[in-house]
Each structure stands twice: as C-alpha cells, then as structure tokens.
C-alpha positions in Angstrom: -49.6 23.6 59.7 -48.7 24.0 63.2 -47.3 27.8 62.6 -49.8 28.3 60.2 -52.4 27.5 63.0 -50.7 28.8 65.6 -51.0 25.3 67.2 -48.4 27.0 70.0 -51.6 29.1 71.9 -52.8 26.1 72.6 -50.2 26.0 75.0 -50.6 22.1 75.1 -48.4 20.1 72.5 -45.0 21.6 70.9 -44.4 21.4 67.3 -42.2 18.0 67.5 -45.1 16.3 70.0 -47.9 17.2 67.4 -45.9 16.1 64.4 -44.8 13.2 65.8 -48.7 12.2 66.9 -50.1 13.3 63.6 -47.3 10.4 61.7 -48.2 8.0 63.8 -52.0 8.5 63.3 -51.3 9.0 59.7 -49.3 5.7 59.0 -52.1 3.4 60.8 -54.6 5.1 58.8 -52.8 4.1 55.6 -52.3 0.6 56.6 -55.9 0.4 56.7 -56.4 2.2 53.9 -53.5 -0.3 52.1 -55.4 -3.0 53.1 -59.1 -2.3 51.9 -60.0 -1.3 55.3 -60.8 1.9 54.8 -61.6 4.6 52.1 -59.3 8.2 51.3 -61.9 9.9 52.3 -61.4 8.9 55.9 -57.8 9.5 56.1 -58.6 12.5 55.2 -61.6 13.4 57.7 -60.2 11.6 60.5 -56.3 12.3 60.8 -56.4 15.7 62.2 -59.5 15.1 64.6 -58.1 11.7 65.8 -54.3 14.0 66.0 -56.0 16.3 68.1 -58.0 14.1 70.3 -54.8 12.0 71.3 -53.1 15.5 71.9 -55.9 16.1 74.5 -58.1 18.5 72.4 -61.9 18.2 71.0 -62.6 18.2 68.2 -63.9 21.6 67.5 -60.9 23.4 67.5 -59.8 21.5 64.7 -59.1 24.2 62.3 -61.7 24.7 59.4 -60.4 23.1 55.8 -57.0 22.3 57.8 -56.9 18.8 55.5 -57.9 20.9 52.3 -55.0 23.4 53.0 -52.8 20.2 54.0 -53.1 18.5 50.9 -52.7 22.1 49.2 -49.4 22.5 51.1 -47.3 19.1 51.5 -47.6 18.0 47.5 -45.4 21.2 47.0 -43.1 20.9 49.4 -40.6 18.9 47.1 -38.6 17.2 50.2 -36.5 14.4 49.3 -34.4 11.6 50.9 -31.1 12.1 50.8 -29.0 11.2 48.1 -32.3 10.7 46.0 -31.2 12.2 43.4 -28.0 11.1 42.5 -28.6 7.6 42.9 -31.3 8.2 40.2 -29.0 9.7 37.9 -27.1 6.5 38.5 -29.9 4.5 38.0 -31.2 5.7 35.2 -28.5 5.0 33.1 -29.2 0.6 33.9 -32.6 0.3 34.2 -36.3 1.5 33.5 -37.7 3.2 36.2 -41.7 3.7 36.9 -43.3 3.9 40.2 -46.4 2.2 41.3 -47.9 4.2 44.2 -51.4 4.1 46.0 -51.3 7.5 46.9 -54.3 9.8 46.2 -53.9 10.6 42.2 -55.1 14.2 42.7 -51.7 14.9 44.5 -49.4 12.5 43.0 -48.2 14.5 39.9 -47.8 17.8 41.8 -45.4 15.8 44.4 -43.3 14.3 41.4 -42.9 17.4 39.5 -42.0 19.8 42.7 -39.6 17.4 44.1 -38.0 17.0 40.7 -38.7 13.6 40.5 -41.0 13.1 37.2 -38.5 13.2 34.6 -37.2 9.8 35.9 -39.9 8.0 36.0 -41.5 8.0 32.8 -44.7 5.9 33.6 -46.2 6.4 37.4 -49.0 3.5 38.2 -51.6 4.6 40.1 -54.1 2.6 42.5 -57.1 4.7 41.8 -57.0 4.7 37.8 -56.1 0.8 37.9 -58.5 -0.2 40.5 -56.1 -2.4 42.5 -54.0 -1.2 45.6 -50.5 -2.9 46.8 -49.7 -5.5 48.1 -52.8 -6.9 45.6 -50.6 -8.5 43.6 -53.1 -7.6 40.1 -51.5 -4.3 40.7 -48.2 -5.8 39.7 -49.9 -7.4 36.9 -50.9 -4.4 35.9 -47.4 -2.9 35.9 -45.7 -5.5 33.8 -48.0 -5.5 31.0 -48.1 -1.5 30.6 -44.3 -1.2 31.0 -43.9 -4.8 29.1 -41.5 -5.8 31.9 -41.6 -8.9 34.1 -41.4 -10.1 37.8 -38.0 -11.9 37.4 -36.6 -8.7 35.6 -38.1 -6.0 37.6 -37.0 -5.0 41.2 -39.1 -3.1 43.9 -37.7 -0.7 45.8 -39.7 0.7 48.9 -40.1 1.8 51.9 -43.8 0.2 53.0 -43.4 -3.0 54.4 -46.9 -4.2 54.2 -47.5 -2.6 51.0 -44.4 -2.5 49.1 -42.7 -5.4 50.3 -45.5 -7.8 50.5 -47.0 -6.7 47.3 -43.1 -7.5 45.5 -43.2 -10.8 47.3 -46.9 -11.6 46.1 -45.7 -10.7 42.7 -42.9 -13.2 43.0 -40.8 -10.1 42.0 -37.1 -9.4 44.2 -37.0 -6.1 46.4 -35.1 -4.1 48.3 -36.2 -3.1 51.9 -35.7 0.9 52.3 -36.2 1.2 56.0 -34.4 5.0 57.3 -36.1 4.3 60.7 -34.9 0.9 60.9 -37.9 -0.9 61.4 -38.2 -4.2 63.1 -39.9 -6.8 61.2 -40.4 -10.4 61.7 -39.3 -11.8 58.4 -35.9 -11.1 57.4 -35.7 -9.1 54.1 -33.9 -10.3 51.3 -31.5 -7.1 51.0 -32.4 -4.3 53.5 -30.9 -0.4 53.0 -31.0 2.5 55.5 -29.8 5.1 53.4 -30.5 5.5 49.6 -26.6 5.6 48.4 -26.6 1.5 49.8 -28.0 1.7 46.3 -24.8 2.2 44.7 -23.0 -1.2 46.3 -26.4 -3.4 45.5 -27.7 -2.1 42.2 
C-alpha cells in the first residue's frame, strides 16, 4: 500500500514507520473487535484514518477505497510463518486439523487457498456464520460438536492471547502459546513456542 500510494511524497513517515503504526492501530482495533467492542465495519473505516492521524496527517489524504484495495490485496499475498508448512505435513499425519478464526468470512477462504493452507484443514469455523467470537467459549462448543471432537482431546494452537488463548482456557481445552514476538503476559502459559518447528519436540 505504501508504494502503491506513494506514501514516500509525503515526505513524512518511511515505509517501516507507517507499517509499524498501521499494526499497532490494527491489533487494538481487533482486540476490541475480539471482545464485542466494536463492529468489522470500524476496523475497517477507522485503521487507515486513525494510521494516518498518528503519523501526523488529516484525514483527507487518506487515499480513496485504500481499505477496499487493502482487503483486495493482503488475502492474496499467501505469506506464511516459517516452517508452516512442514510441520503441517507432520501434523497431519496425528491429528485432525480445523481452524476456528474470527476473521472477516469474505476474506478467509481466499487467504487459506493462496497461502496453501486449505487442504489441511478440512473444516475452517468461522465467527460470523456461527454467531459467537473467541474467547466466547460457545464458539468452542460449536467446534466440538461439528468436528465431533472434545475439549480434553483437542488442542489450540494460537497466536492471540486474548482470543486464542483465553478462549482454549474457557473451553477447558490445553493450548499452546505461539508468541514469534515474544510477548509478555502476566499468566504463565502452559507450553509457550517462538517458532513453529517447537512443534515438532511438543506435538
């Protein structure tokens, strides 16, 4: 977005600055979001004019349809963490795998089948077309009676603290902490991982 733009005439943020703003703007609005707070359609109004006002800019010269063409754009990326992959292929072989997201449905399935991901998971719970979000733990419930699985048998892997985590724990259901940017966090986690190949020594 920011060569697309040409956020550099600005002449007032460099590429790394306005990425790293636009994250952190980003992951408060989904905690809210997470937590019933607020709706998708503000994350989705408010990120880029709330980027640009902490960035020192009005609001006007937020770029027309910059979210549309955003949410056109990052679904087919297809980035991955590393090793994502082949630990799959290593997981797949033990256990069931499915995903239970609350990201917006509309983009979901084009970021699964770009990043080469659908074809391990073969049922992908959504927050929209159940009605509940993580950590609600009715979401879980949800979960376990489509993929007739159970709390004790099921694991949670994630990277969301508040969502992920808290949801597995409200759900009476084990988890592993993936935390790359080595949060801090005042509970200690039952098993914690910084890189996706961990997997291979826990799983």
């Amino acid at each position: 977005m920011y060569e697309l733009h040409q956020f550099h005439l600005f002449n007032s943020f460099t590429c790394i600055e306005f990425f790293e703003v636009y994250t952190e703007i980003n992951e408060s609005l989904w905690k809210d979001y997470n937590a019933g707070i607020i709706t998708k359609e503000i994350i989705r109004d408010k990120r880029f004019i709330m980027t640009f006002k902490k960035l020192g800019l009005s609001e006007k010269f937020v770029p027309e349809k910059i979210n549309e063409q955003f949410l056109a754009i990052c679904p087919a990326k297809g980035n991955v963490f590393p090793f994502a992959l082949e630990v799959l292929d290593y997981l797949k072989n033990k256990y069931q795998l499915h995903i239970i997201t609350n990201g917006f449905k509309e983009t979901q399935h084009i970021k699964l089948e770009t990043s080469g991901l659908s074809k391990y998971f073969p049922i992908v719970i959504n927050s929209e077309i159940c009605g509940f979000k993580k950590p609600d733990v009715k979401i879980f419930d949800y979960a376990f009676k489509l993929t007739r699985a159970s709390n004790r048998d099921s694991i949670m892997i994630g990277d969301d603290w508040d969502a992920d985590i808290t949801g597995a724990m409200n759900a009476g259901m084990p988890y592993i902490w993936f935390n790359p940017k080595q949060k801090t966090n005042s509970i200690e986690p039952e098993i914690e991982i910084t890189c996706l190949s961990e997997l291979y020594k826990v799983l």
